[in-house]
N, C-alpha and C positions, 0 to 999 in steps of 0.2 A: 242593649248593645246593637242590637238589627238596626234600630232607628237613630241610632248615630252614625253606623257605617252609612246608611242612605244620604242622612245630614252629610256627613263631611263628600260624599259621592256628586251630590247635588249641588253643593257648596264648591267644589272644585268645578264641576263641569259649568256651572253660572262663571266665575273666574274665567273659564277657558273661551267662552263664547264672546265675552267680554275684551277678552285680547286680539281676539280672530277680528273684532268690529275695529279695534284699533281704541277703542271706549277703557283698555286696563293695560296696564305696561308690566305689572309685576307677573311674569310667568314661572318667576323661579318657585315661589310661594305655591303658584299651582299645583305644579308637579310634585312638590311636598306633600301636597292634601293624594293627590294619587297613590305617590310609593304608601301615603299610609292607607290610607280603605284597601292596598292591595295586601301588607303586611297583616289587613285584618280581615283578609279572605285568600288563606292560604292552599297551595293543592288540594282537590277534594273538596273545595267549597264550590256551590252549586253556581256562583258569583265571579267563580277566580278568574273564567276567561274574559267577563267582561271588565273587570278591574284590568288585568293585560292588556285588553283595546284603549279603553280610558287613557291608560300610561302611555301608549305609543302616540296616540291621539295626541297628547298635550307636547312629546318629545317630539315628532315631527314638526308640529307647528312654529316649536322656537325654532328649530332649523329651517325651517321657511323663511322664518323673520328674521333671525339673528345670525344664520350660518356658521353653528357650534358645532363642532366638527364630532366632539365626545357622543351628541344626541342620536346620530345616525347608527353608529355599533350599537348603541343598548335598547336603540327600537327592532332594529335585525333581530338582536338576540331574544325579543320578548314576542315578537311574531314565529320566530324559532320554535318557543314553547306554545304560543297560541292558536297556530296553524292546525295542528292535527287535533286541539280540542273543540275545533270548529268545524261538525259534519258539512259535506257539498249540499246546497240548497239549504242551510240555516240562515238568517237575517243576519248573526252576527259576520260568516264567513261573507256575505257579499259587500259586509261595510268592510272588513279585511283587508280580505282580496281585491280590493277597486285599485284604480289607476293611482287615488289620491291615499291607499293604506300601505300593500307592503311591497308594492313597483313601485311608488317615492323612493321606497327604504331602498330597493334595493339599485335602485339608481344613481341614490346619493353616496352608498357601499361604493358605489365604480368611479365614481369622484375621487375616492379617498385615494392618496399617495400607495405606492407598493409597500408594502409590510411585509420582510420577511421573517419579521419574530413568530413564534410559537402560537400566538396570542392572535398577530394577523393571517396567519392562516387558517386560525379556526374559524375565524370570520367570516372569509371568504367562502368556508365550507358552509357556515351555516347557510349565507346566500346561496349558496350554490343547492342546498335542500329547499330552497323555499323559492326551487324555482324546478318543478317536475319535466318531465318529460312532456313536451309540447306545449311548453311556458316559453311564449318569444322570446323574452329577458336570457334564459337559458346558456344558450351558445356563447352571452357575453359574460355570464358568471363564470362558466368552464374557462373561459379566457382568462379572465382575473386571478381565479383560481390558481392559473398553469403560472403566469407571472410573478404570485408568491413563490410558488413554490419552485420557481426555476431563480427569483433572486438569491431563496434560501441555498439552493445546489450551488453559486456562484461564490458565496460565503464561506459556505461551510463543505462545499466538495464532495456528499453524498448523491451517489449516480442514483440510490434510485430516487430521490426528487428529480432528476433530471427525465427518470424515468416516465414517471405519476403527469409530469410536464407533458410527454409529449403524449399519453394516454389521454390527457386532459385533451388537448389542442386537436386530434385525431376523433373526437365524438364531434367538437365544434364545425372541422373540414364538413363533417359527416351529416349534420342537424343543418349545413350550408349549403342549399343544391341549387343546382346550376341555375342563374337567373338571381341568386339570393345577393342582395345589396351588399353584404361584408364579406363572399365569401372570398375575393383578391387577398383580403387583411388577412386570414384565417388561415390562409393556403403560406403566406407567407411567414407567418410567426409558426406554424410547423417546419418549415422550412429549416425556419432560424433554427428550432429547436434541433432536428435532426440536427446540422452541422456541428450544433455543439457537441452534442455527444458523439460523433467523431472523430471531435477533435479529441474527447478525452479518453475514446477505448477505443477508435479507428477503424470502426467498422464500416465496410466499402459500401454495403448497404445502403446504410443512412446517407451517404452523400450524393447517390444513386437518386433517390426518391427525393432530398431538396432539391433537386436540381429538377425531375421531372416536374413535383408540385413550383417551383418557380418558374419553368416554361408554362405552365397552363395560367399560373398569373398574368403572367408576359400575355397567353393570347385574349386575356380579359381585359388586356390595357392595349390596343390595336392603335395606329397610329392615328394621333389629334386626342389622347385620354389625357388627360389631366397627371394620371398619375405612373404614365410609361415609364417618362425617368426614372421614376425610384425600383420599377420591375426591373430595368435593365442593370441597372445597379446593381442589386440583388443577384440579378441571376450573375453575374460577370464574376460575383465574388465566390458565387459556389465553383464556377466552372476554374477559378484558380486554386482551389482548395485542393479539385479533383488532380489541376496537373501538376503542383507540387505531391502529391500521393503518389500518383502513376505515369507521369511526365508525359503524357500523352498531349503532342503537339496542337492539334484541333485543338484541345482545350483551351489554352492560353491563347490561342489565335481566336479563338471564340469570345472571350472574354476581353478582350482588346477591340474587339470589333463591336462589342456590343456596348462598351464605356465611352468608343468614339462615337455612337450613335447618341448616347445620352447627351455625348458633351454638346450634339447639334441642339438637343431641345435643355440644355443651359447654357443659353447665348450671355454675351459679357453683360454686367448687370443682376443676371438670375442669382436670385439669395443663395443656393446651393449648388452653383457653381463652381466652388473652391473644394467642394468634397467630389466632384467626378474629377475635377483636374490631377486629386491626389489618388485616385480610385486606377485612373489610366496609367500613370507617372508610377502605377505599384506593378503595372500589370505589365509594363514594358521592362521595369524593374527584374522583375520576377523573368521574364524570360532572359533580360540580358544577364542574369546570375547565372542561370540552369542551363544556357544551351551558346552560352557565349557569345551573344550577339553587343556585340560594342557599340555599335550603331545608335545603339536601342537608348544609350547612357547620355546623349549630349541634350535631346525631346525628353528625359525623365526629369533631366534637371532643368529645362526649360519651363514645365510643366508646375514642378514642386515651386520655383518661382514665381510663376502668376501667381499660383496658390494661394502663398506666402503672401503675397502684395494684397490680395482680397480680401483677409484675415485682417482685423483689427489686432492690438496691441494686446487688448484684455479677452479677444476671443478664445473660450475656455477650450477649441482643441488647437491652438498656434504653436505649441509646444511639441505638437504630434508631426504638422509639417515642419518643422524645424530640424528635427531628430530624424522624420523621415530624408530632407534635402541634405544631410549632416553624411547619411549613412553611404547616399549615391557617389560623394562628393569622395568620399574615403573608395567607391570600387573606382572610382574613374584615377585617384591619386596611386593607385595598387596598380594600373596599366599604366600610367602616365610617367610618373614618379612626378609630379608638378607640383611642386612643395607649396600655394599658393591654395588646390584645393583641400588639402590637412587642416592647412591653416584655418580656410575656412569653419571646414568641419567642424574643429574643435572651439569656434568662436561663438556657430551654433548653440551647439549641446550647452555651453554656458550660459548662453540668452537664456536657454528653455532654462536649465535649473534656476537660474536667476528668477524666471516668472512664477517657478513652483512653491507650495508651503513645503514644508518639510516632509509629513506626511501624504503629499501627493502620489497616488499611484506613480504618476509620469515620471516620476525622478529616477523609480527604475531604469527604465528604458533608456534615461536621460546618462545614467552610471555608461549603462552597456556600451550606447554609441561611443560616449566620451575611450571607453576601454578599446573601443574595435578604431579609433583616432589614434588613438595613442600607440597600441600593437603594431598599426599599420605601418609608421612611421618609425618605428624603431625595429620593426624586419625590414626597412629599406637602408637608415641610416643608423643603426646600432647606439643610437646613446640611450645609455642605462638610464637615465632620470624617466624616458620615454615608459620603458618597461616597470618602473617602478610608479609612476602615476595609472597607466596600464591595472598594473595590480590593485591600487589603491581602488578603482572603478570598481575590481570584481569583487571585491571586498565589502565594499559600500550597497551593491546592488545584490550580494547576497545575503545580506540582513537587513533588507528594506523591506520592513514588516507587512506592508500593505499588498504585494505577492504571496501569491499560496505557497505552501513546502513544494510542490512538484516544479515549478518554475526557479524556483530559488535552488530546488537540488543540482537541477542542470546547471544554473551559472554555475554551482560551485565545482560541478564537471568539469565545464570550459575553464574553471581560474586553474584545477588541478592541471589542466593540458596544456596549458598556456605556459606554468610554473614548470614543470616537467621540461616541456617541448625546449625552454629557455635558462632549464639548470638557476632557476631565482628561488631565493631562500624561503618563497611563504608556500614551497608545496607541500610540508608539512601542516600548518596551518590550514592551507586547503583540500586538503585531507579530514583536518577534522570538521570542518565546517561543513561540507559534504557528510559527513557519516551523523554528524548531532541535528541534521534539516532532517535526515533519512529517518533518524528514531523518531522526531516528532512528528514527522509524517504517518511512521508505521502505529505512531502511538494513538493517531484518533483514528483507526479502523475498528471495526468492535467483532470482526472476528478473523479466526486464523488463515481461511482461505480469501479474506478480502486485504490481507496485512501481504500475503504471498503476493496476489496477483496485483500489490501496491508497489509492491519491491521489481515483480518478475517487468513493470511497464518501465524499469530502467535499464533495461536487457545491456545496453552497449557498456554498463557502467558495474557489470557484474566481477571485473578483474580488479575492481579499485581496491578489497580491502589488501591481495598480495601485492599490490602495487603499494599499497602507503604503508606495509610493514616493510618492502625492499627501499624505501626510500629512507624509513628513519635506519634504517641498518648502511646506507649509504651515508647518512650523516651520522653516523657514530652514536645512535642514540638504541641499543639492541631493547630495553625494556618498553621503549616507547614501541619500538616497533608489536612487543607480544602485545602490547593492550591496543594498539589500531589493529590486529590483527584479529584479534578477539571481538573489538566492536562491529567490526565490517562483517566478519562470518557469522555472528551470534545474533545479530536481529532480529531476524523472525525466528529463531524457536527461544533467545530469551523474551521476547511475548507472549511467544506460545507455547510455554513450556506449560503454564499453570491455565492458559487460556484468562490469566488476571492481569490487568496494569499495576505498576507502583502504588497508583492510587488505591486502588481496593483494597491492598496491603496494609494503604493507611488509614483508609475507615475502620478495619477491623480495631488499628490501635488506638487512634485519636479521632474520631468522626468530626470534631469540631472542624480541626487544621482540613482534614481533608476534603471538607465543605468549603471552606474558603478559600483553599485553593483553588477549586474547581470554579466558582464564584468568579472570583479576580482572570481567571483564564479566560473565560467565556466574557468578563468586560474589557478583556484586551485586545481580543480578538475580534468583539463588536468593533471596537472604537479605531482598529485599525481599518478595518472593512469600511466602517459606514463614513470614512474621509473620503474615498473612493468618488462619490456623488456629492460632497462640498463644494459648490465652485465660488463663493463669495470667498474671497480671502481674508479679510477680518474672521470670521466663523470657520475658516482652516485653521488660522494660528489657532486662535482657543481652544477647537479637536485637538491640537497638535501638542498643545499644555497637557489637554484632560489625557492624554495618549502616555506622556512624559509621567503624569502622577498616578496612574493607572498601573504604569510599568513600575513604579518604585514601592509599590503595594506589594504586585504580585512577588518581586526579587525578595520583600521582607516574609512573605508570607514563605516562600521557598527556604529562607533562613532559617527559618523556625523550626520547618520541619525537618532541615539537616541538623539541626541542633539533637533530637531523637536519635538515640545511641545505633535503632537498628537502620536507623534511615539518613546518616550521614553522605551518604552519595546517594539521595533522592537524585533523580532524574541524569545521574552522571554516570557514564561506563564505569566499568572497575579497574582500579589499578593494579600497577603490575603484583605490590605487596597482597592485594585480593589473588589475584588470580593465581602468585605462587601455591597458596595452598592446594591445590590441583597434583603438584610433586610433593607430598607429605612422604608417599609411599613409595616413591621414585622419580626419576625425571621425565619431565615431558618435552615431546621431539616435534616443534611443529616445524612441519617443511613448508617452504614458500614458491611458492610456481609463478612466477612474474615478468613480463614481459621484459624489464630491464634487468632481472638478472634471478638464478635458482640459488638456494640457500638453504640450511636449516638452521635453528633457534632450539637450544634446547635450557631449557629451566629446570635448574638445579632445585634439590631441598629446600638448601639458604644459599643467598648471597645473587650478583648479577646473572644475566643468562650466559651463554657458550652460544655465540656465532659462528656456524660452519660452513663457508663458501662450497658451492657447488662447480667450480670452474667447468668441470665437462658435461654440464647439463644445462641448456639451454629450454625456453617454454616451447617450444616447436619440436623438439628431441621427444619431449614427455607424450606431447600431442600423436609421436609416430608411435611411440614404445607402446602407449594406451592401444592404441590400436592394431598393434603386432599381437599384444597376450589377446585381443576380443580373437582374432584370427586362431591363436595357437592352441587355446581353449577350446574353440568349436571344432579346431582337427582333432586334436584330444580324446574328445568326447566319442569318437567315430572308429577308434583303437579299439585295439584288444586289449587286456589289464596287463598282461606284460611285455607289449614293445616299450620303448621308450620313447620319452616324451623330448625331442632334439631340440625341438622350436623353444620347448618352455624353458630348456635347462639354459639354450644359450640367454633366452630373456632375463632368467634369475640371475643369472652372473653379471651381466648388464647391471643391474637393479642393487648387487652386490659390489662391483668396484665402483661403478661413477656416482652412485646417492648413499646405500648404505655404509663402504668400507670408512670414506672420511670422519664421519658420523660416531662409527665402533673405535676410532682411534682418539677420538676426543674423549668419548667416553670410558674406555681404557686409561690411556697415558695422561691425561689430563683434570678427569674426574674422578678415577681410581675406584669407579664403580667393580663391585664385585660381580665373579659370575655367577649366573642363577637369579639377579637379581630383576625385578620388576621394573620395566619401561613404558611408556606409552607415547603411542604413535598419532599426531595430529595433523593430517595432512592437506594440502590447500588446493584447489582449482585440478591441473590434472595429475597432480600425485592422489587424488580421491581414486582413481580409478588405476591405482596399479597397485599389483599385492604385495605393500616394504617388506611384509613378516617375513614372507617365503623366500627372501635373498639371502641365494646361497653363492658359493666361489664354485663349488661341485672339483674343487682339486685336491689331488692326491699329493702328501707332504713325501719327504726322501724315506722317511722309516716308513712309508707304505700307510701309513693313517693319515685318516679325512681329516682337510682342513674343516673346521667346523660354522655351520650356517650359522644366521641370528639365532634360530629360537636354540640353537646348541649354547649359543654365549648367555642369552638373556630371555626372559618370559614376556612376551610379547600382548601386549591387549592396545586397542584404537579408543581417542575420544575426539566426538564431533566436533567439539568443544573445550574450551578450560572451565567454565562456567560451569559446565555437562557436568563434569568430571567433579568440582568440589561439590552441588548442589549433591549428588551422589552419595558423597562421603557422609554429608551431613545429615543423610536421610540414612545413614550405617546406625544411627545414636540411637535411632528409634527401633529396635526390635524386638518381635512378636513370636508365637509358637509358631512354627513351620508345618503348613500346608503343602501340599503338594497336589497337579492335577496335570490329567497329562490331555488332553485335546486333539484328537485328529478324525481324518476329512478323504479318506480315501478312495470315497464315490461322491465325488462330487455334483453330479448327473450332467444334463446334457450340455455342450458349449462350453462349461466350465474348465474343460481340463479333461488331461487322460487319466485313467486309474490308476492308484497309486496302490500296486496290491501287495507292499510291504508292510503298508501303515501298523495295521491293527497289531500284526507281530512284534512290530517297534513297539507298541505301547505297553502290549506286554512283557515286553523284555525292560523297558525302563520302570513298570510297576513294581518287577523282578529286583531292579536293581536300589531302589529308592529304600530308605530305611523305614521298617513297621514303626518305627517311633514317630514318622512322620505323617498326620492327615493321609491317609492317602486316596483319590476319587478319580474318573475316568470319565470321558467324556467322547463318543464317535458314533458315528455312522448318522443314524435320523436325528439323535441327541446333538449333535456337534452342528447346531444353528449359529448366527448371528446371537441370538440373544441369548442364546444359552452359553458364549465362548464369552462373551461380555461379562454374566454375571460369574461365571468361572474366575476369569482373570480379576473383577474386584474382591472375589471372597478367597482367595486363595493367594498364596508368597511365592511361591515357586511354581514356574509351569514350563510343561515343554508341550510343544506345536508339533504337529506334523501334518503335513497338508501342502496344496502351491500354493505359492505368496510367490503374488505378480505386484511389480514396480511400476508406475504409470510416471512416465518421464514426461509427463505434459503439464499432467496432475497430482504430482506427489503427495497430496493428501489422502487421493483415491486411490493408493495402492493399497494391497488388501491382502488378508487370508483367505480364501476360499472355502467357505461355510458349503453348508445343506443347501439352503434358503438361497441367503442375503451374501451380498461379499460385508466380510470384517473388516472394516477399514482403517486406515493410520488414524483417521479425522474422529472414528468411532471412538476409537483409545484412545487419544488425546484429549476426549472432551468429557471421560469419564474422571471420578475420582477415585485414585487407586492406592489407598493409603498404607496398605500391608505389603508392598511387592514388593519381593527381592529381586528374585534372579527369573530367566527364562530364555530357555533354551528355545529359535527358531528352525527348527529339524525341516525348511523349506525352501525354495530355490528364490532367489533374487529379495531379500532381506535386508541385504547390507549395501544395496548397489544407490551413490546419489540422484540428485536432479540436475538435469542437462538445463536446464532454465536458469537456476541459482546452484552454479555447481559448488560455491561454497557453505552452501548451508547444508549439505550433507543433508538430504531432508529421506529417508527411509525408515523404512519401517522397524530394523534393529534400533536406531537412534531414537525412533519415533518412542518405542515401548523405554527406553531412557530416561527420555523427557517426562514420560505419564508416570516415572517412580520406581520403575527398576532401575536398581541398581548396578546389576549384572547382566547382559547379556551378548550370549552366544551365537551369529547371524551366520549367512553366506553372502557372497558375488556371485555366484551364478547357479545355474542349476546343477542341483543333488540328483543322486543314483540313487534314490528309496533305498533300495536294498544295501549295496554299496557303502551308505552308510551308518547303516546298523554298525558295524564295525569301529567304525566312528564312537558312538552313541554308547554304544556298551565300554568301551575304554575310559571313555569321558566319564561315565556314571561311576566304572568302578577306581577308579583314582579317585573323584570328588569325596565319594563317603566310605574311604577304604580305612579313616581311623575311627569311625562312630561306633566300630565293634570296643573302642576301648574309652566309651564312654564319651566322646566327641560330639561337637553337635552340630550340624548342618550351617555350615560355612561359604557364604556367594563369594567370599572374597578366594576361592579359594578354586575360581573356577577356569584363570586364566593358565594357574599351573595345570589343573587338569584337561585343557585341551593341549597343554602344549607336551604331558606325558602321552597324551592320549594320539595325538596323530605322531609321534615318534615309533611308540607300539605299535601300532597299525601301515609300518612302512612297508611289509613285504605281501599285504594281504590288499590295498588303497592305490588306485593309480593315485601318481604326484597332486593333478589337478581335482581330485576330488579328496586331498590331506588339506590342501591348502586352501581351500573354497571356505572351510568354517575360520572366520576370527570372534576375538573377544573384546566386547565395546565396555567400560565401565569398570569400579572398582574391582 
């Protein structure tokens, strides 16, 4: 065996010297005899490194001679492995390491095209290991490196490769010192890189430092450099970045000044003369938008025309000056009314689509100008055909596949505002097309604080879901309205409710389906991206075919899995006949807070909803009232227990004739709801923040008795959600022996908070109160950690808290219980699995209060513990009196288990009557504002 691996060893290497002479042409045969003597001296053989030189040896040489693009990766990867079995100063490591071993390789790696698959970044990395710390090659690996992994960020939208990017490009600046031949380039693709990630988390930072790092380029490129133009360039483009951010005038005058300097050194002629002419023509653009300079519009269009004229027909960015001369030509027709430049405009944007494949990026942009042509002209001269091809643009450029969801969600913004603004019949339509970009946006995030702060980078767009339920209630469509209202507020916690996608749902049941799904997603999503960089157009149509057959895969493969009984609306909101089930037990009352008009929707058992106009409540009335109870509360708080409370009572009556009274008349005379009966309250935007429960009239009838409040007519409990609410019910099916455990946190030590030196009393008066049939365990003082409230809450069904629970209105993830230790976080619970929980009572202050960022997602920490599988629970709005409400607590306890004496069994559903027995009892011992501070979220 020895002496045949030598034979065929010897035998290949005679072969390879034989090719190197020019004297043998068959190399592919060589490399055969390699891979084998290397298959026949595997790891651990005494041999194997030299067998790995042999094979690179024979692979580079074809790429010397043949320029096989495949032979370059598999010599990287075999110097990868051969490198570190080669000590410093061995004979093998200097044949290696030569100029002609693995700096070929890895030279020929920086040849090779950007690869942002999986596959070529690994690549890159390996190069980038086989090339140490004060290895010259180095700083251009790091480059490459940053390049995949910034096309991958491009692709696919994960900031941290955007991040790893500029990590990467920041060693290269760094390994480039001053005097270093590339370090201009280096200074400038950091540059680049900052910008971009500005552009997509907007940090003033980053645009700070490309701008410094592209003036020191700038002084590297001094007048008579070769390569000034492209510095001035560059920097001109950061300094307008800056003054659309912060409108700071020097900027754009900076940047106008420095694009006309470029334009001197690209005199008529200069091959890249047509990109400064469009670069200044943006920059005059850009000021005559922002600061109204008219002047600035006759030179942009002058500018966009030479442009135009320098540009060939097949010039693959002609499309871009097109649409840019398209866009000017529409601000100058919006001051002019000169019906001549529309005309133009829109003859433009036709050229350009006319030059595009289908799947071109540019067709985008090419939709939007066409729309911003068409709007322009029909807010001057009103003919509807104007506004109807208008729409048709935003429609076309909001499912043009080759944009990412965040680009695509905003047009569907603008077509919403557009529809609205002009009362045209697709704002429904663009409503939904907006909220189904928004799930599959939220749907490739992979965790719940990165799906938040996906949603919270749409801040201006947070009113849209009460805006498209008041609009389908404006067109007569009340069911549509509850299910847009439902998809718009339920986004991030129906993702994050289980911390699971659809998909993982469906591996559990059909692994196959849900491999292929995932499969066909990720080839559609390639093959719309990788059209992006096609400019032959023969090889665009046929992307544009494989784009066409790709998509009719994934639609069947989607078929398939609606076909599954549990997975009939894979990837589709719920309808309204879903979400009825949420009123099994009662109706649900969702109010709508909308800038065109206030409303409630309430959903019956069976049959359509009850629309309840709001006539005397306007979104700006709710916005004062919000902030009359924050005021009337914190005077409140500062009373004795029995003055009266003026402010609040006139607020509750408020709260009681203009939102609640219409509402109790429907549901009286209309629905013939009985009293006593069970309600739930789902409120939108700024009715989150007012307390419906506690609306009362506070009058006195003729016979001398009180008119009576809500919670007197009905049992009052909140859901965040419809969704909240059935998932809830359905987790009712599954129960377990009752546990109980009661958690508190009354030294919380230093920083954390004041002492709460009621607690421990509280805990022993609900120990007191809880029934011996049930589990019952305690948990305070050194004991009441983080980790030990964690494993509490999954071993245990019922628990009550006592302790502060602070709301972090920035970070609603990070609001918390206040542990020993650690803060308990919403994020902590959320991400555990809590498969036994019932009910649990939050005995702490600021529990139930939303997020000022996504005020419709209700995002707190009562909701939170909801969402993790309670099914019951008991929160506040503001801060609790410890003491204060014991009284509270012990009423609540003694209703919930006051029939277990006759064999009863501990009952969550049972918890909304016993707050609302329980702060009735406690009327004359309770100021008002700390009866009404506790509600009940859930079954």
């Amino acid at each position: 065996m020895l002496c045949g691996i030598f034979t065929l060893t010897n035998l290949a290497w005679a072969r390879l010297k034989g090719y190197i002479r020019n004297d043998l042409q068959d190399i592919d045969g060589t490399i055969s005899l390699f891979r084998d003597a290397l298959a026949l001296r595997p790891q651990h053989h005494p041999d194997h490194s030299l067998s790995l030189y042999n094979l690179t040896e024979a692979l580079t040489w074809r790429h010397h001679k043949k320029d096989t693009a495949d032979d370059i990766p598999e010599a990287a990867q075999l110097y990868h492995e051969l490198l570190p079995l080669c000590p410093e100063g061995t004979y093998l490591r200097g044949l290696a390491a030569g100029a002609n071993g693995v700096d070929y390789v890895i030279r020929g790696c920086n040849d090779l095209p950007t690869d942002a698959s999986d596959e070529g970044i690994h690549l890159r990395r390996v190069i980038f290991e086989l090339c140490p710390l004060g290895h010259q090659l180095r700083p251009d690996a790091l480059h490459w490196l940053a390049e995949a992994v910034e096309a991958r960020f491009d692709q696919h939208g994960s900031i941290d490769d955007l991040d790893t990017s500029i990590q990467l490009r920041r060693e290269a600046v760094f390994l480039c010192l001053e005097g270093h031949a590339d370090r201009d380039a280096y200074l400038n693709n950091l540059a680049l890189s900052l910008v971009s990630r500005f552009d997509h988390q907007g940090k003033p930072n980053d645009l700070d430092e490309a701008i410094s790092l592209h003036e020191e380029a700038l002084r590297l490129h001094p007048v008579g450099h070769e390569s000034r133009d492209s510095s001035l360039d560059n920097l001109g483009g950061a300094f307008i970045d800056r003054f659309n951010e912060r409108g700071d005038i020097d900027d754009i005058t900076r940047a106008i000044s420095l694009y006309r300097e470029a334009l001197t050194l690209r005199p008529p002629g200069h091959p890249r003369r047509d990109t400064t002419l469009g670069n200044l023509a943006l920059a005059l653009q850009t000021r005559s938008d922002k600061l109204d300079v008219s002047k600035d519009l006759n030179e942009v269009i002058d500018l966009y025309r030479e442009s135009l004229r320098l540009k060939r027909h097949d010039h693959p960015q002609r499309h871009v000056t097109l649409l840019n001369l398209s866009s000017v030509l529409c601000s100058r027709f919006t001051q002019t009314q000169e019906n001549g430049d529309v005309e133009e405009a829109i003859t433009l944007c036709q050229e350009s689509l006319a030059a595009l494949s289908s799947l071109h990026p540019g067709r985008y942009f090419s939709y939007m100008r066409l729309e911003k042509a068409y709007l322009s002209r029909y807010e001057i001269l009103h003919d509807p055909a104007d506004l109807s091809v208008a729409i048709q643009n935003f429609r076309l450029a909001s499912r043009h596949p080759t944009q990412g969801f965040p680009v695509r969600i905003i047009t569907a913004w603008n077509w919403v505002a557009a529809a609205e603004e002009h009362s045209h019949t697709s704002a429904l339509e663009a409503y939904n097309t907006y909220f189904d970009l928004l799930d599959g946006h939220l749907a490739t995030r992979s965790s719940t604080i990165s799906r938040r702060e996906a949603a919270a980078a749409f801040g201006d767009t947070k009113s849209l879901p009460v805006d498209a339920a008041s609009c389908a209630i404006r067109h007569d469509k009340p069911r549509q309205a509850v299910e847009l209202a439902e998809q718009g507020r339920g986004q991030q916690w129906s993702l994050a409710s289980r911390l699971r996608t659809p998909v993982e749902d469906l591996e559990s049941v059909n692994p196959t389906l849900a491999h292929n799904y995932l499969e066909l997603s990720k080839l559609v999503s390639n093959a719309a991206q990788s059209s992006a960089i096609i400019t032959d157009r023969a090889a665009a149509e046929r992307a544009a075919t494989e784009y066409r057959r790709l998509t009719r895969q994934w639609e069947a493969a989607v078929a398939e899995i609606r076909d599954l009984r549990a997975f009939s609306r894979f990837l589709l909101p719920p309808l309204y006949e879903d979400l009825q089930a949420a009123a099994r037990q009662g109706p649900v009352i969702i109010l709508i807070a909308s800038q065109y008009s206030c409303s409630a929707i309430i959903i019956p058992t069976s049959g359509d909803p009850y629309h309840v106009p709001l006539p005397s409540v306007a979104l700006a009335d709710l916005k004062i009232l919000k902030d009359r109870f924050a005021r009337a509360i914190r005077h409140a708080s500062l009373m004795g227990p029995a003055e009266l409370r003026n402010d609040l009572i006139v607020l509750l009556r408020a709260v009681w004739n203009v939102i609640m009274l219409p509402i109790i008349n429907v549901l009286q005379y209309d629905m013939k709801l009985k009293y006593h009966s069970r309600i739930w309250l789902c409120p939108t935007a700024a009715f989150t923040s007012i307390p419906l429960h506690a609306a009362h009239s506070f009058r006195i009838n003729p016979d001398g008795s009180k008119e009576p409040c809500l919670e007197d007519l009905y049992i009052c409990s909140y859901t965040p959600t419809l969704s909240a609410l059935v998932r809830s019910r359905q987790g009712m099916k599954r129960r377990v022996t009752p546990s109980f455990v009661t958690i508190g946190q009354g030294q919380p030590g230093g920083g954390k908070g004041k002492a709460l030196l009621a607690v421990d009393s509280e805990l022993e008066l609900v120990h007191k109160l809880v029934p011996a049939t049930a589990n019952r365990t305690a948990i305070s003082g050194d004991a009441a950690t983080r980790a030990g409230a964690l494993q509490a809450l999954q071993e245990n069904t019922w628990v009550h808290l006592a302790c502060h629970g602070k709301q972090d209105p920035a970070q609603p993830y990070d609001s918390h219980f206040v542990m020993k230790d650690e803060h308990l976080t919403l994020l902590d619970i959320m991400e555990r699995d809590i498969p036994r929980a019932e009910f649990a009572f939050l005995s702490a202050c600021h529990t139930a209060v939303g997020d000022e960022k996504t005020p419709d997602e209700v995002i707190h920490l009562a909701a939170g513990l909801q969402f993790s599988g309670f099914k019951s629970v008991v929160g506040t709005l503001w801060e609790v009196d410890d003491a204060v409400a014991q009284h509270v607590v012990t009423a609540f306890y003694t209703n919930m288990f006051e029939d277990l004496k006759d064999g009863g069994v501990m009952d969550c559903t049972k918890a909304a009557w016993a707050l609302n027995r329980a702060t009735h009892a406690v009327k004359t011992k309770v100021p008002l504002e700390q009866r009404m501070v506790f509600i009940h979220i859930g079954v």
